[in-house]
N, C-alpha and C positions, 0 to 999 in steps of 0.2 A: 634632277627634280629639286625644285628650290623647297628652303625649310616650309612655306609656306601652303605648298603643295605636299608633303610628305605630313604636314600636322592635319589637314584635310583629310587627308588618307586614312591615318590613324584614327580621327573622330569618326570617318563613316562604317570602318570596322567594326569599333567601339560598338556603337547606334545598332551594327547586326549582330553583336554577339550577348550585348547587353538588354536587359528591360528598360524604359524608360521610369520606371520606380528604383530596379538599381539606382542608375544612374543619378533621380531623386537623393538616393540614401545617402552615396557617396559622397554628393557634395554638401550633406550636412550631416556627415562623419568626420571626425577628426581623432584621432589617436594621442594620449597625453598619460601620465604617471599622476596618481591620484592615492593620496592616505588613505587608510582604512577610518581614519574619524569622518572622512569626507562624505562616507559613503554611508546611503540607509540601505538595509535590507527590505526587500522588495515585501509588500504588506499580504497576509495570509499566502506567504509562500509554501505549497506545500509539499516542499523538495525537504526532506532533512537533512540536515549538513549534521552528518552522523562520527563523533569519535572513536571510530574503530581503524583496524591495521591499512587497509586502505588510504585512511585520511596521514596516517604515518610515516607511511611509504611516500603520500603525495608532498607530504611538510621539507622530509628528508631531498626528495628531489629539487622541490622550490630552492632550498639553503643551496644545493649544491651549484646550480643551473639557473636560478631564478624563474619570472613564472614565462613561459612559452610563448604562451596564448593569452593575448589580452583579454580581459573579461569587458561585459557590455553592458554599459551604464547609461542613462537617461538625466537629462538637465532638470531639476527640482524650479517652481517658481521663487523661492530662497537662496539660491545659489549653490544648492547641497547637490548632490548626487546620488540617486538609487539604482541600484541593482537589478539587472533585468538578464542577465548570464553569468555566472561564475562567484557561485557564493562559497563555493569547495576552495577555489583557486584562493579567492580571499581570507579566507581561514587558512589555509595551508600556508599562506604568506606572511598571516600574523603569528602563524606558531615557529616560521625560521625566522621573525624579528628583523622583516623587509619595512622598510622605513614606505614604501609604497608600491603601487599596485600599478602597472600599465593597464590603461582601458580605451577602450573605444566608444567614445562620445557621442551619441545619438539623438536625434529627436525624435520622441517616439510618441503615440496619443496612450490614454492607459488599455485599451484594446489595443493594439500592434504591444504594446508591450507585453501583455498576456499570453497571445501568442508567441511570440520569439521566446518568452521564459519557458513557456511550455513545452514545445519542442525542442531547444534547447537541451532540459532536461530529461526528456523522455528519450534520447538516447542511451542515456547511462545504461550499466546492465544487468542493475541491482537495481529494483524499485518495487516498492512495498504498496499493496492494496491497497491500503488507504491512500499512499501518494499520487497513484493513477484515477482515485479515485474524486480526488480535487481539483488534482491538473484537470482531469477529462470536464468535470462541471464548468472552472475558470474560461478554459478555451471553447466550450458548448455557448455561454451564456457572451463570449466577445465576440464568436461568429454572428451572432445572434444580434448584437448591436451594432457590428458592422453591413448589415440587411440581408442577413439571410432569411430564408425562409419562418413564418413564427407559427405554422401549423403545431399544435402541438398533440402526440398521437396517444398520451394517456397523462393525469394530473401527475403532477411534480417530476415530471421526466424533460429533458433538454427539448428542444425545436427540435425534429425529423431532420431535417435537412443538415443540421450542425453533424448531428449523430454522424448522418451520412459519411461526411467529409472527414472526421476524426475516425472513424469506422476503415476507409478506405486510405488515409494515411499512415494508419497505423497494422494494417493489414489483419483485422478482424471486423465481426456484422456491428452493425449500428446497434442490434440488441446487446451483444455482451458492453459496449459504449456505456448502452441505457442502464444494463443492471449495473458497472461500477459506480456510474454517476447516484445511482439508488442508495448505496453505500456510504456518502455522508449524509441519514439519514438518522445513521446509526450512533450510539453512543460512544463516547470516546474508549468506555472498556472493552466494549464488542470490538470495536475497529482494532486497539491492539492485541485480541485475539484474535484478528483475521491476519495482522501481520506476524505474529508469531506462529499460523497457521494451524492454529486450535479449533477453530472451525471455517468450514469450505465457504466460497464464495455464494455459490446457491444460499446458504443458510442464512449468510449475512445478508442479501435480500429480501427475502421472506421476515427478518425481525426489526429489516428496517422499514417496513409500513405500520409495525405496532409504534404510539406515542411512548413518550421517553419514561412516562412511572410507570408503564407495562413492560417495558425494556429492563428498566432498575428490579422490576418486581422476578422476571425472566433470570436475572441475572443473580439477585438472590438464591435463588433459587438454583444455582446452578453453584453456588458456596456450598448450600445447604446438604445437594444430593453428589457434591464432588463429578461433576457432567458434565458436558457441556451438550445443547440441542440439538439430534439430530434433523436431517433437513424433513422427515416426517414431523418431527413435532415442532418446528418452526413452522412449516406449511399450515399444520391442523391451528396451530394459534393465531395463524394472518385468516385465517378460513372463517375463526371464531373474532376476532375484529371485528371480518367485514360484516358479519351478520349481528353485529352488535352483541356479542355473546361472549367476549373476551371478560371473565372478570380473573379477580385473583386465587379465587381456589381451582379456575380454568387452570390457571395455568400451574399451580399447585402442583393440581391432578397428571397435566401431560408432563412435567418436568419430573415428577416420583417414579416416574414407568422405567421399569428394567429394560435396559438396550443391551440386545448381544452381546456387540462389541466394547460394552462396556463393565460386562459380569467380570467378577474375578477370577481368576484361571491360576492353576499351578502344574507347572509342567517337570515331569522326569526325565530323564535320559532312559529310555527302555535298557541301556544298560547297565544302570545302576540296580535295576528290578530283577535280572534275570535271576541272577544267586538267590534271592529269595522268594517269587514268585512260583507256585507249582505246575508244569509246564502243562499244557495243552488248554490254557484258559482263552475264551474267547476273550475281546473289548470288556460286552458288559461283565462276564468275570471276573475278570482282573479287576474292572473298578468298585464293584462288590467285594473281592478279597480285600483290596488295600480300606478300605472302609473299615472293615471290622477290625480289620488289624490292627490300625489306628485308634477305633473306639477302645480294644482291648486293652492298647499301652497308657490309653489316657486312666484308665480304669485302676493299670497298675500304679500309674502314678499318684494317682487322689490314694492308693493304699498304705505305698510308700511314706507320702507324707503326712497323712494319719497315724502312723508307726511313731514317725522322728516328734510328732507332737505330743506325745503320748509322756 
């Protein structure tokens, strides 16, 4: 088989195992080493490129190894370069004092690039609620301008059909989609108590339909009474919102309310009790003995130091 029959060959393999967008991509991909001045970070990214033992571990392996895996960058109309995969890589590169960055070159529109950064990083296996929480909007709103569906099935919620797709790539419903995207709604102190997971996802929904001086006011409030809102009294304040009933001593009122789980408790080791407890006391017994017993030493003590003032 002559060269020219066997390159024939090879293309029409190519043509079945490839897409013809591949195929697109490849030939206006190119692979090259590129400075870290070269390159802009990708705009409202919301992947953190976080300083912890991870990124140390990663720095550590760059110096020894250098970086693996090119990261994937886009043609600026300036001649600069931005970031569209591998913002970890490039920080890990600049902290082992790699003079540059292997990348792969692409031409990308800023939807195809929204998506590829999204996915991209939504592999990782550490990702923080508010970070799903951006990504999932960024790539809702580029499906969205690349024609998908624009029904929209309640106000300020993604297109239906984006949900869908993000929903079913990421192997959960288009609702749990709907509520993260809900979630930059939220204040930036709420969002990072959702990521230090101070309060549940449900809640952070529910106080992201209050506007931001009922949020701050929410939030005060929640200095004030050391709380933070359960998903009942988050509920009962979107409740009072919608019926135009939300003011500030609303929320006053439901943020003062004693929550179980959040009374103060002090716990014994029942066997530190036993030697001096008198035995055959039921529960409420026992917590009636250790009460007075207590009232009594506090009694001696106010004695005591009435004595020494003396």
């Amino acid at each position: 088989m002559g060269k020219r029959s066997a390159a024939g060959l090879l293309t029409s393999v190519d043509s079945i195992f490839t897409t013809q967008e591949e195929r697109d991509n490849a030939q206006r991909s190119y692979v090259t080493d590129l400075s870290a001045a070269e390159i802009s970070d990708f705009p409202n990214h919301p992947f953190k490129v976080r300083m912890d033992q991870s990124m140390v571990e990663l720095a550590e392996s760059v110096k020894q190894h250098g970086v693996l895996v090119p990261s994937l960058v886009r043609p600026m109309p300036d001649g600069s370069y931005q970031m569209v995969s591998g913002h970890r890589r490039k920080r890990a590169a600049e902290l082992a004092d790699l003079p540059t960055v292997p990348c792969i070159i692409r031409e990308l529109t800023d939807d195809e690039a929204i998506i590829v950064m999204v996915d991209s990083n939504l592999q990782r296996e550490q990702i923080l609620p508010s970070e799903k929480a951006f990504a999932y909007k960024l790539k809702a709103d580029a499906l969205k301008h690349q024609g998908q569906r624009t029904d929209i099935t309640s106000e300020q919620i993604a297109p239906k059909l984006s949900t869908e797709v993000i929903g079913e790539q990421e192997g959960i419903s288009k609702d749990t989609v709907k509520r993260y995207i809900r979630l930059t709604y939220l204040i930036p102190e709420f969002l990072e108590k959702m990521d230090k997971g101070e309060i549940a996802l449900s809640v952070g929904v529910e106080l992201s339909f209050l506007d931001e001086s009922s949020q701050r006011e929410v939030l005060e409030q929640c200095v004030i009474n050391d709380c933070t809102p359960s998903y009942s009294q988050a509920w009962r304040m979107h409740k009072a919102d919608r019926e135009g009933a939300l003011t500030k001593v609303t929320i006053q009122t439901i943020m003062s309310e004693e929550k179980a789980n959040q009374r103060e408790t002090v716990k014994v080791p029942i066997s530190r009790l036993r030697g001096v407890l008198p035995q055959g006391l039921d529960a409420k017994k026992t917590e009636d003995f250790i009460i007075k017993a207590c009232n009594h030493y506090r009694k001696y003590l106010i004695r005591q130091r009435n004595r020494d003032e003396r």
